[in-house]
N, C-alpha and C positions, 0 to 999 in steps of 0.2 A: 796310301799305297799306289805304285804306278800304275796307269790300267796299259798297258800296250796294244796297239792298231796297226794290222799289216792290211796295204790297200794295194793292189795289185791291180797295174793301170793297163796290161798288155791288152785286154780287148778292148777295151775302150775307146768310142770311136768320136763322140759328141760332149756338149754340154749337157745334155740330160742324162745321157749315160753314166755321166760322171755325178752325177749328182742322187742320182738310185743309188749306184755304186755306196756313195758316201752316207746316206740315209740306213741302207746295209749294213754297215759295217763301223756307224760311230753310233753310238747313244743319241743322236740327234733328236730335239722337241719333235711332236705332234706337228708343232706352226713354222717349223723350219722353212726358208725361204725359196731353198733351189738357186740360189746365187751367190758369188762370194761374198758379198757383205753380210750377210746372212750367217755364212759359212764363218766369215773373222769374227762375227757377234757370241756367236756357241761357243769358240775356241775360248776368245777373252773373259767371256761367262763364265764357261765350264770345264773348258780345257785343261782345270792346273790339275799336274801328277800325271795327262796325258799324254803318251808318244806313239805319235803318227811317223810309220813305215809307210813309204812310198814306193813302190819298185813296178819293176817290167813298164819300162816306158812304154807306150802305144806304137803299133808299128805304123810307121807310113801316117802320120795324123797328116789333116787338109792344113790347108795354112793356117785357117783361122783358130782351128783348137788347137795348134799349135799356140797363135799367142794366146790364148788362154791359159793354156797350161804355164804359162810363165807369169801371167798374171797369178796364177792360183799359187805360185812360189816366191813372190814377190809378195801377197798375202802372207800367206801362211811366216815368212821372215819377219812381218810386222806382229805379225801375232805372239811369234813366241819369244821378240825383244820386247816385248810387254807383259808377259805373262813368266814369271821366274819361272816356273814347272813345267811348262811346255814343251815339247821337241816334238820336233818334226824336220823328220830329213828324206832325201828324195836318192832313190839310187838307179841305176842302166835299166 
C-alpha cells in the first residue's frame, strides 16, 4: 500500500531544519544520520510504495542551502531510479 508524504519546505531555512523537518514527518530509524546519504540509505531501504511530496519552496534560502537543496534533488532522483516504488517530486 502506498504511504504518501507531504513535506512542506516554506520555512525552512538550514540543513538541520530540514532534517527535523524530515525525521517529522517520514518514518525515519532511531540512528538516522542527519545527512543525505543517510537520507538515500532509508529511501533505498525503506522507501518502496513511498511518495514524497515536496512543496512551498523556502523563501529567500542563502546560497548555500540553496545548493543543497539541489543536491537533496539530485539525491532523491537517484533514489527513486533505483527503487521501482518510490516517487518523489518536488513542486513551487
Amino acid at each position: 500500500m502506498e504511504k504518501v508524504f507531504y513535506i512542506d519546505l516554506k520555512d525552512i531555512t538550514n540543513k538541520s531544519e530540514l532534517h527535523r523537518l524530515l525525521s517529522r514527518e517520514l518514518p525515519l530509524p532511531d540512528y538516522y544520520g542527519n545527512n543525505l546519504d543517510a537520507l538515500y540509505d532509508v529511501l533505498t531501504d525503506n522507501g518502496d510504495s513511498w511518495n514524497l511530496i515536496f512543496y512551498n519552496q523556502p523563501k529567500s534560502p542563502s546560497e548555500e542551502f540553496e545548493k543543497y537543496l539541489g543536491k537533496l534533488r539530485k539525491m532523491c532522483a537517484r533514489a527513486a531510479s533505483e527503487c521501482d516504488n518510490l516517487q518523489i517530486r518536488f513542486f513551487p
